[in-house]
VEXGUTOR-73919 format. One record per residue (C-alpha): x, y, z; residue in three letters; residue number from 1. Coordinates in steps of 0.5 Angstrom, whole numbers, always signed. Example, Ala and Ser with C-alpha at 12.3 -4.5 7.8 and 13.67 -1.06 7.14 Angstrom:
<atoms>
+-------+-------+-------+------+------+
!     u !     v !     w ! resn ! resi !
+-------+-------+-------+------+------+
!   +25 !    -9 !   +16 !  ALA !    1 !
!   +27 !    -2 !   +14 !  SER !    2 !
+-------+-------+-------+------+------+
</atoms>
This chain:
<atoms>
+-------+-------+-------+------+------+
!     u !     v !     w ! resn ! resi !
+-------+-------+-------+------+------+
!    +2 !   +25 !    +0 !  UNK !    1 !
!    -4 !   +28 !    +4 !  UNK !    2 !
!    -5 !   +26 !   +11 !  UNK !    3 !
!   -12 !   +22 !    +9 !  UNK !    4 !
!    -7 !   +17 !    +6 !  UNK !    5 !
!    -3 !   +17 !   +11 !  UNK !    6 !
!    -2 !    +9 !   +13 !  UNK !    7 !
!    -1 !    +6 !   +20 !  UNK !    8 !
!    +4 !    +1 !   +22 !  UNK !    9 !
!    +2 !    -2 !   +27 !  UNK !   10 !
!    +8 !    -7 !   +31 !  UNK !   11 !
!    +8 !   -13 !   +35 !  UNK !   12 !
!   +14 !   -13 !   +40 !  UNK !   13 !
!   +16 !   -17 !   +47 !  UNK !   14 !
!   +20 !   -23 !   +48 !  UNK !   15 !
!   +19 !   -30 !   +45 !  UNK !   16 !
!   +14 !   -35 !   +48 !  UNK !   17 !
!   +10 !   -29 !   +50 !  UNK !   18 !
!    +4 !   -29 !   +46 !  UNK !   19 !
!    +6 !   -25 !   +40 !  UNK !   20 !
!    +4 !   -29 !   +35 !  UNK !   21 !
!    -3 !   -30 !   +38 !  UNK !   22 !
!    -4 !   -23 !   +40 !  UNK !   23 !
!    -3 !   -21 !   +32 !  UNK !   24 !
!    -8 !   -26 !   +29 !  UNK !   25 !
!   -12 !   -22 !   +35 !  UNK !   26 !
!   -10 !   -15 !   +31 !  UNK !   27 !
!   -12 !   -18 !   +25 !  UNK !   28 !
!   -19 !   -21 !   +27 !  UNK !   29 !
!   -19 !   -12 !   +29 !  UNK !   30 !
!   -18 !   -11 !   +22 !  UNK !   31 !
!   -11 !   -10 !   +22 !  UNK !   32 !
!    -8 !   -13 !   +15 !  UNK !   33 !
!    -2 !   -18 !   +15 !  UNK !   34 !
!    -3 !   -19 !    +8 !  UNK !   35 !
!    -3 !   -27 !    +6 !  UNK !   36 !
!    +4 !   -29 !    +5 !  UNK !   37 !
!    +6 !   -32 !   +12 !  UNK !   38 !
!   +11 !   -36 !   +16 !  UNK !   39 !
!    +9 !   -43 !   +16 !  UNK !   40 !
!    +7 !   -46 !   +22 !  UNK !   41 !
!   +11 !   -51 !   +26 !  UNK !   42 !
!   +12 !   -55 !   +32 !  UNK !   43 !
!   +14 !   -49 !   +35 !  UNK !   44 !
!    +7 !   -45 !   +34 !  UNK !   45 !
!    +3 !   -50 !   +30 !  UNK !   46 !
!    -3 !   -46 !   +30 !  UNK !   47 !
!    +2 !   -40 !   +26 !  UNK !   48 !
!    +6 !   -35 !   +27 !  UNK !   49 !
!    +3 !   -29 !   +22 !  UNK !   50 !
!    +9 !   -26 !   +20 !  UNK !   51 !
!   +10 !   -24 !   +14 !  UNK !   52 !
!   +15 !   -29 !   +12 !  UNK !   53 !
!   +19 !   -22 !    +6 !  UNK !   54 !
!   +18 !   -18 !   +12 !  UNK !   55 !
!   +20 !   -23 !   +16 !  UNK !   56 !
!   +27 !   -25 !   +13 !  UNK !   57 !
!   +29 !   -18 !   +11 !  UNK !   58 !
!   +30 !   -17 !   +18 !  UNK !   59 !
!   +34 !   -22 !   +20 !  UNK !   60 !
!   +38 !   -20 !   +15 !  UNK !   61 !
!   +38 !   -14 !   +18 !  UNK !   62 !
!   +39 !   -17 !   +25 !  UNK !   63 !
!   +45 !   -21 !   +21 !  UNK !   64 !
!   +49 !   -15 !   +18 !  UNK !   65 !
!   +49 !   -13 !   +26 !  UNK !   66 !
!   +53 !   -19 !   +28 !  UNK !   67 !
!   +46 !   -21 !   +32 !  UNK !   68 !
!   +45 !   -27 !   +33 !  UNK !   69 !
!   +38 !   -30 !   +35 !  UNK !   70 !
!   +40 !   -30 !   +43 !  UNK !   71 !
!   +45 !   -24 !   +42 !  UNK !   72 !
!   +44 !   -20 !   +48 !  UNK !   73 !
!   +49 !   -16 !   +47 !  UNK !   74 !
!   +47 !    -8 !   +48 !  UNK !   75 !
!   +47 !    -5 !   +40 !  UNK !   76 !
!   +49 !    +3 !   +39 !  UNK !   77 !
!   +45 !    +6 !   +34 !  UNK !   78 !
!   +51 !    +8 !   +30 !  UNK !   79 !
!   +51 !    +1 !   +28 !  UNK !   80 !
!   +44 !    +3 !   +23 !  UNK !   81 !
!   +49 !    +6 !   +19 !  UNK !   82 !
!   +52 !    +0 !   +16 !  UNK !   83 !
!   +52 !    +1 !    +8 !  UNK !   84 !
!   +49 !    -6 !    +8 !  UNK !   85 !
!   +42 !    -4 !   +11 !  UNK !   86 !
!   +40 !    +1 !    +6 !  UNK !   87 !
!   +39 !    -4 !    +0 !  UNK !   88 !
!   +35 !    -8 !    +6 !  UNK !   89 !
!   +31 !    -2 !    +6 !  UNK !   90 !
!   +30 !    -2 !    +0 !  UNK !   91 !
!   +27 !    -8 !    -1 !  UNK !   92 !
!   +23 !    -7 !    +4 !  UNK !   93 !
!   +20 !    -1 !    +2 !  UNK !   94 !
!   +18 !    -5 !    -4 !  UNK !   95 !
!   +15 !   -10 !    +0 !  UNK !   96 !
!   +10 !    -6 !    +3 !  UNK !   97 !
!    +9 !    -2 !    -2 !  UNK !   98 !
!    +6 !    -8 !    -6 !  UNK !   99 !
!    +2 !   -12 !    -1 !  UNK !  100 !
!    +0 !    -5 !    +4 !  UNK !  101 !
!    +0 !    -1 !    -2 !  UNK !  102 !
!    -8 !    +0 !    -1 !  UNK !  103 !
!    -9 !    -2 !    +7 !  UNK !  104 !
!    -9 !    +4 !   +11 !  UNK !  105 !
!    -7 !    +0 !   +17 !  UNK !  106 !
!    -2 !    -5 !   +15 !  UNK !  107 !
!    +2 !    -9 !   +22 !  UNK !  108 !
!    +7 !   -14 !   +23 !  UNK !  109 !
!   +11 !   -18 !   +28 !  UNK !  110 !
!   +18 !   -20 !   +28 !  UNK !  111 !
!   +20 !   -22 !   +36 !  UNK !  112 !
!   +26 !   -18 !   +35 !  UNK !  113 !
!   +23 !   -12 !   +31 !  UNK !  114 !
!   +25 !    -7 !   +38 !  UNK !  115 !
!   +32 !   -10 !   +38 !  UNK !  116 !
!   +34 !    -7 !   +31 !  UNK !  117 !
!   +28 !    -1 !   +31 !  UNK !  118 !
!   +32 !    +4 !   +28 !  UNK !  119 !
!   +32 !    +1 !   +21 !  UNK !  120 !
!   +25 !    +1 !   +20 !  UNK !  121 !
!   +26 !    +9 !   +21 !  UNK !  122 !
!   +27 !   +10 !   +13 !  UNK !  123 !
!   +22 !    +5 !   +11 !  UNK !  124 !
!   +16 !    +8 !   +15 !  UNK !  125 !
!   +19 !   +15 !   +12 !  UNK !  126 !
!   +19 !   +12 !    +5 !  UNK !  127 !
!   +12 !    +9 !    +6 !  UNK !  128 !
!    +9 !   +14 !   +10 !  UNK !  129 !
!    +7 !   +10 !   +15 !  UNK !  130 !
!    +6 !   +12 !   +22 !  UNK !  131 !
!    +8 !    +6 !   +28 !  UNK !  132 !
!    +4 !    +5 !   +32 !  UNK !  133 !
!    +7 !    -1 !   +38 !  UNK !  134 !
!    +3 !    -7 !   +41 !  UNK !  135 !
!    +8 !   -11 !   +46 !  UNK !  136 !
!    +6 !   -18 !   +47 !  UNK !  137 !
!    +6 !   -19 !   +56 !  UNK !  138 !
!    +8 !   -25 !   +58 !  UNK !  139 !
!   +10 !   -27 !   +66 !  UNK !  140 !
!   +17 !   -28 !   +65 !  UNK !  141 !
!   +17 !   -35 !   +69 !  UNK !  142 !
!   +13 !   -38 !   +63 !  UNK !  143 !
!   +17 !   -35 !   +58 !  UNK !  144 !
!   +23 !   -38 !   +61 !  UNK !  145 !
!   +18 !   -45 !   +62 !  UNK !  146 !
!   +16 !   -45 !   +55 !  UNK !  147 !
!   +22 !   -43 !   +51 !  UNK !  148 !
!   +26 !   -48 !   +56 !  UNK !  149 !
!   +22 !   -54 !   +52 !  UNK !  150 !
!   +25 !   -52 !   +45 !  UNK !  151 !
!   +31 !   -51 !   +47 !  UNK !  152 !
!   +34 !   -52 !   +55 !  UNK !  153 !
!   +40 !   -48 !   +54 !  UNK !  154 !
!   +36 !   -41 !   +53 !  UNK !  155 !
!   +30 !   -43 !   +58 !  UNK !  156 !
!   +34 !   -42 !   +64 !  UNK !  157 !
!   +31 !   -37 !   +68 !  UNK !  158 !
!   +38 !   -33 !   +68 !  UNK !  159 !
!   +38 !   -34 !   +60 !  UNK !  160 !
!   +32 !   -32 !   +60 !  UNK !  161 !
!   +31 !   -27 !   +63 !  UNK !  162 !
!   +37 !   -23 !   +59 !  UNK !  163 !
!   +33 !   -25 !   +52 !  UNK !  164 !
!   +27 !   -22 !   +56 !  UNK !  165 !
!   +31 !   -15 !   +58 !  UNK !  166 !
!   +34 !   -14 !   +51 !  UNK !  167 !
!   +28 !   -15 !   +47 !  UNK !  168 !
!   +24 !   -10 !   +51 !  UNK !  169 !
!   +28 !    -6 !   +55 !  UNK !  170 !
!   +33 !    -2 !   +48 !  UNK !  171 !
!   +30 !    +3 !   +44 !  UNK !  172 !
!   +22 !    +2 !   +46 !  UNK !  173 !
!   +24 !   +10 !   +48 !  UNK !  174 !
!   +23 !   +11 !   +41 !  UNK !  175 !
!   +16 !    +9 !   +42 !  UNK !  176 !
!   +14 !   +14 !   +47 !  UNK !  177 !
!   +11 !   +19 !   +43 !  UNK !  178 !
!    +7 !   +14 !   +39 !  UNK !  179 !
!    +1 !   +10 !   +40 !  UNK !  180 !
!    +4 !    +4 !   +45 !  UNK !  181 !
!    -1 !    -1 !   +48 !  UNK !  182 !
!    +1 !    -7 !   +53 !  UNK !  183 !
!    -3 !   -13 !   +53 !  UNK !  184 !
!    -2 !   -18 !   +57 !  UNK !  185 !
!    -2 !   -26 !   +54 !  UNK !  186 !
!    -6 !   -29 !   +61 !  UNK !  187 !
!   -11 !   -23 !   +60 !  UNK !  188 !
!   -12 !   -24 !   +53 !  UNK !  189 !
!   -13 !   -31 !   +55 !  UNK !  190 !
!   -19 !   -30 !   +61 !  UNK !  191 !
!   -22 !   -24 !   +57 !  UNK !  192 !
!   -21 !   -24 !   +50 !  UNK !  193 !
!   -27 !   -20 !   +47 !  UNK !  194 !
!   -26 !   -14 !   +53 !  UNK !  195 !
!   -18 !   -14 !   +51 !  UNK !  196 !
!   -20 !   -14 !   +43 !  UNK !  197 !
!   -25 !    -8 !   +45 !  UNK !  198 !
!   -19 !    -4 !   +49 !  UNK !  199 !
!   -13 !    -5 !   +44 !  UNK !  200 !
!   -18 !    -3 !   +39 !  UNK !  201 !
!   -20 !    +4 !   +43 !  UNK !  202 !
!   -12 !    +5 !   +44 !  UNK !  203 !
!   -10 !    +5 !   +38 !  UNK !  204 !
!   -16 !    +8 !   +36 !  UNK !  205 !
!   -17 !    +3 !   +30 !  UNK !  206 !
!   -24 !    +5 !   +25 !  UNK !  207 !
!   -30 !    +2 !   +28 !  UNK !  208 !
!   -31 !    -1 !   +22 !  UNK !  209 !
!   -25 !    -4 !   +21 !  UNK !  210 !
!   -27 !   -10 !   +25 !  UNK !  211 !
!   -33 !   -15 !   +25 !  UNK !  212 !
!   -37 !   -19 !   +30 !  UNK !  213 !
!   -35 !   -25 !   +25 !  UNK !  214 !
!   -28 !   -24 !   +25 !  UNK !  215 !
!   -28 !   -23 !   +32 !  UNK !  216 !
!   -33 !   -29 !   +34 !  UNK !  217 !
!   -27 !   -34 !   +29 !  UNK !  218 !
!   -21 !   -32 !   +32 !  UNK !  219 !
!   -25 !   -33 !   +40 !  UNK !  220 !
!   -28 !   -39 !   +39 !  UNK !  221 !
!   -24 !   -41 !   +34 !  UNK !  222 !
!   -17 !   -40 !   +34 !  UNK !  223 !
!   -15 !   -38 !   +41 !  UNK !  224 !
!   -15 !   -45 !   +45 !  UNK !  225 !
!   -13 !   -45 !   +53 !  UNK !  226 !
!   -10 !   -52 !   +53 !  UNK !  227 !
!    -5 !   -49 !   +49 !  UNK !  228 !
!    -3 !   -45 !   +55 !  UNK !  229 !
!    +1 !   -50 !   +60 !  UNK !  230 !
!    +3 !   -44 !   +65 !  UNK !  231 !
!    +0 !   -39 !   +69 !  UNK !  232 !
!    +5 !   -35 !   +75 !  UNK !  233 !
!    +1 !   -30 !   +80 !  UNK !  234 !
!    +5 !   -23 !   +82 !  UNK !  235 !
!    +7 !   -26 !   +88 !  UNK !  236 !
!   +12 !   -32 !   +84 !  UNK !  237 !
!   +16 !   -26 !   +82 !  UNK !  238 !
!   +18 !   -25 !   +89 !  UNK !  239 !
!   +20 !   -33 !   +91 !  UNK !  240 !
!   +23 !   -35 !   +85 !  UNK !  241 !
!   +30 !   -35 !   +87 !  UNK !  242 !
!   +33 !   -35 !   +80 !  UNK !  243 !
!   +29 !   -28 !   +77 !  UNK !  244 !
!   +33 !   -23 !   +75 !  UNK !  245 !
!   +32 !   -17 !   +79 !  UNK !  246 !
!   +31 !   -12 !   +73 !  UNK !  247 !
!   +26 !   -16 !   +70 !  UNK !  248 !
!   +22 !   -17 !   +76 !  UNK !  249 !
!   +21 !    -9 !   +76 !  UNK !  250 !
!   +20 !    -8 !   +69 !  UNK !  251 !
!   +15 !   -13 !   +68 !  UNK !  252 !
!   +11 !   -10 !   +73 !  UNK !  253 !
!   +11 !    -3 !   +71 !  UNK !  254 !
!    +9 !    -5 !   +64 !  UNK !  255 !
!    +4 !   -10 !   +68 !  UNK !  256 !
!    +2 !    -3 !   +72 !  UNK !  257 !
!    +1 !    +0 !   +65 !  UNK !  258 !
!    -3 !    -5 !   +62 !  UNK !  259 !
!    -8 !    -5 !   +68 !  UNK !  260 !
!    -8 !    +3 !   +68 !  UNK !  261 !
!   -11 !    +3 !   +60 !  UNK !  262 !
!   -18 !    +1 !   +63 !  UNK !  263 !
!   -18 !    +7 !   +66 !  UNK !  264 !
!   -18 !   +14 !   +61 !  UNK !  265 !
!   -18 !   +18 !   +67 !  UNK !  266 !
!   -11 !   +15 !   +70 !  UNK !  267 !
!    -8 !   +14 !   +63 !  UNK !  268 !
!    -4 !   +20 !   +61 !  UNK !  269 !
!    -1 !   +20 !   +68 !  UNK !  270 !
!    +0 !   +14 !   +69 !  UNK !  271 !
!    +5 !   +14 !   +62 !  UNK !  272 !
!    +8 !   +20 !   +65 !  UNK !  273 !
!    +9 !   +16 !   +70 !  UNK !  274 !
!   +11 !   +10 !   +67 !  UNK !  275 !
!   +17 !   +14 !   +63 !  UNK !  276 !
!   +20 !   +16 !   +70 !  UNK !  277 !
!   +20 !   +11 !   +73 !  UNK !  278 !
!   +23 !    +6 !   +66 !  UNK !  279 !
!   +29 !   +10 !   +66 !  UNK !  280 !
!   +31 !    +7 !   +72 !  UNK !  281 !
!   +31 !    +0 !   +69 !  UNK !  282 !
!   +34 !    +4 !   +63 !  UNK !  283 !
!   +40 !    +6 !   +66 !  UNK !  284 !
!   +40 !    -2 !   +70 !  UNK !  285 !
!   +40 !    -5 !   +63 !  UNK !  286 !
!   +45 !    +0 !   +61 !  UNK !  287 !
!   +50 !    -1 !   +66 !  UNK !  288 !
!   +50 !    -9 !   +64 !  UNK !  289 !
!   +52 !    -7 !   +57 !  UNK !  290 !
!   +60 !   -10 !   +58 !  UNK !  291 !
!   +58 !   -16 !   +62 !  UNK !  292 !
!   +52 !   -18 !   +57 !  UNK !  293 !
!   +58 !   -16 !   +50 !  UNK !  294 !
!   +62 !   -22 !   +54 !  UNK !  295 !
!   +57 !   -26 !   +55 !  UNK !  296 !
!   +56 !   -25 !   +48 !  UNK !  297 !
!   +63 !   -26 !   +45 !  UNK !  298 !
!   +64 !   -32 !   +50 !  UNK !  299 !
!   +58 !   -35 !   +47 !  UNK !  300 !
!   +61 !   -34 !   +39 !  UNK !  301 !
!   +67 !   -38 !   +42 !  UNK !  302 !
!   +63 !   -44 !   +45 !  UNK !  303 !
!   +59 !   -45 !   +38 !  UNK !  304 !
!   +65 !   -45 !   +34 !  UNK !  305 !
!   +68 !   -49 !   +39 !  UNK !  306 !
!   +62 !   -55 !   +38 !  UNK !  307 !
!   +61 !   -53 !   +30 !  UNK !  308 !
!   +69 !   -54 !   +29 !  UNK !  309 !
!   +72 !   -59 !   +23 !  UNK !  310 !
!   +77 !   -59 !   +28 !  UNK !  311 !
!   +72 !   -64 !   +33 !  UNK !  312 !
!   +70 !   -61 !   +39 !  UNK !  313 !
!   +75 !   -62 !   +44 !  UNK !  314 !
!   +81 !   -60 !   +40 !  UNK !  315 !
!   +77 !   -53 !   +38 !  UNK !  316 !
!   +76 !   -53 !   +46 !  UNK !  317 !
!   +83 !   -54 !   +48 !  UNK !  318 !
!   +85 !   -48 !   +42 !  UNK !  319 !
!   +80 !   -43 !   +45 !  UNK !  320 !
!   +80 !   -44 !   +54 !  UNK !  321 !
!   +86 !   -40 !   +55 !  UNK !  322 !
!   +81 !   -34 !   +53 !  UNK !  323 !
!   +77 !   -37 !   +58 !  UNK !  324 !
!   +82 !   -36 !   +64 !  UNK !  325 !
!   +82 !   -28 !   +62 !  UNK !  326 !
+-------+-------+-------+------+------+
</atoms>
C-alpha cells in the first residue's frame, strides 16, 4: 500500500469519568470518522459514549483473556500479548476496520482501557496500516473520583480512584512517545471549546478540509452542555486533599504542564523531551507498586466470589478469611 493510502488511528485514552467520550464526539466534529454503529447511550453517559460498540467488545474480550477485570489494577507484562486467544480477536478486529474505515483516511476510536491492553492493537494498526495517533482525555483526579463515586461508591474512593487513574495512563503510554500525543484537559474543553478544537486539530495535523464550521458549530452549541460538569478543582486542591495519591498528583501535573506547553510551538518539542525525562520517575513509582497493586488485585477476586457465592456470603467468607490473615 502507498504511503497516500496510508490511514491514521486516532485513539482517545485516560481514566474513566475524565471526558472521554465528550472529547471524541469533539474529534468527530474534526472530521475524524467514528463510523455509525455505537454503544448505546445510558444513565451513565446519557448524551453518548461514541465508541464502536464491535470495536469496543473485541476489547474487552481482550482485557478478558487477560484475566482483566474493568477495575483491575494489577500491572500487565507485555509477554501476556502473546496468549493464542488474542490472535483470532485480532483478526476480527482487522475485519472490522477494514469494513467500516476502509475508505476513511483517519478513522478513531475510544475505549477507556484502550492504554491498559495497547500492545494488542500492534497486529491491527500493521494489518490495516494504520498510523496511531493518541489523544489523552485530562481530567483533575478529585472530580474523577467525585464523579465515578456516584456510579459506584466502592471505586469513587479517592484512593481507589487514584489507582484506577494510575493504571489506566501510566503503562504503556511510553509506547506513544513517537507518534502524535496530544493531551486536553476536560475543564478547557469546556471553557474554551473552539480554541481547544483549533489546537487538537493543529496537533495531530488534521487536513484542513476535514472539518466543517457546521459540524463545529453542533457539537459547541449543541452538544457540549456545562450543567453536565458538577465539579471543578484549581491546582491547589492538589495540595490539600489529604487522601491524593502522591504519584497522581505528579502525573497529573506533568500532563497538565504538557497540555499548556502545546499552545506554544517554540516550547513544544522541548517541552516533551522534558516531559519523557521527568515521566520516567513516575514510571518507575508506578512500577515499583506492581506487588501491592497484584495483592489488591487477587484480594479483590476473593472478595467478589465471596459476595456472588452460592454458598451465601457469610459461609464463603469463613472459607476465604484465613487467606486474609497472611
Amino acid at each position: 500500500m502507498s504511503a497516500a493510502q496510508q490511514k491514521k488511528a486516532v485513539f482517545v485514552i485516560g481514566a474513566g469519568r475524565s471526558g472521554t467520550s465528550t472529547i471524541t464526539r469533539a474529534l468527530q466534529a474534526l472530521g475524524v470518522d467514528l463510523g455509525n454503529h455505537f454503544k448505546k447511550a445510558s444513565r451513565k453517559n446519557p448524551k453518548g459514549f461514541f465508541e464502536d460498540a464491535d470495536l469496543l467488545a473485541l476489547s474487552k474480550a481482550a482485557r478478558r483473556t487477560l484475566n482483566l477485570r474493568a477495575d483491575s489494577v494489577r500491572l500487565i507484562d507485555e509477554t501476556a500479548f502473546d496468549h493464542p486467544k488474542l490472535k483470532d480477536l485480532q483478526d476480527q478486529a482487522i475485519g472490522v476496520i477494514q469494513g467500516r474505515f476502509g475508505q476513511s483516511p483517519i478513522w478513531g476510536f475510544k475505549y477507556g482501557r484502550t492504554l491498559r491492553i495497547l500492545p494488542f492493537w500492534d497486529r491491527i494498526l500493521d494489518a490495516t496500516n494504520s498510523t496511531p495517533a493518541f489523544v489523552i482525555a485530562l481530567r483533575h483526579p478529585l472530580s474523577v473520583a467525585q464523579s465515578r463515586a456516584k456510579i459506584d461508591p466502592r471505586r469513587g474512593r479517592q484512593a481507589a480512584s487514584d489507582l484506577e487513574w494510575l493504571v489506566s495512563i501510566v503503562p504503556f503510554l511510553r509506547r506513544t512517545q513517537h507518534h502524535p500525543l496530544v493531551v486536553v484537559d476536560y475543564d478547557d474543553l469546556m471553557d474554551g471549546p473552539q480554541q481547544t478544537l483549533a489546537q487538537v486539530a493543529k496537533q495531530l495535523n488534521l487536513p484542513k478540509d476535514t472539518a466543517s464550521e457546521e459540524h463545529i458549530k453542533a457539537f459547541v452549541d449543541g452538544f457540549l452542555d456545562t450543567n453536565l460538569r458538577h465539579t471543578r478543582f484549581t491546582d491547589e486542591d492538589l495540595d490539600t486533599a489529604p487522601d491524593l495519591n502522591p504519584i497522581v498528583k505528579d502525573a497529573y501535573r506533568l500532563l497538565k504542564t504538557l497540555a499548556q506547553t502545546a499552545h506554544n510551538e517554540a516550547q513544544e518539542e522541548q517541552a516533551r523531551q522534558a516531559f519523557w525525562d521527568q515521566w520516567a520517575d513516575i514510571e518507575a513509582r508506578v512500577g515499583d507498586l506492581g506487588p501491592i497493586l497484584a495483592l489488591i488485585d487477587e484480594r479483590e477476586s476473593l472478595w467478589r466470589k465471596a459476595i456472588t457465592s452460592p454458598l451465601g456470603p457469610l459461609q464463603a467468607w469463613a472459607l476465604i478469611k484465613p487467606w486474609f490473615k497472611q
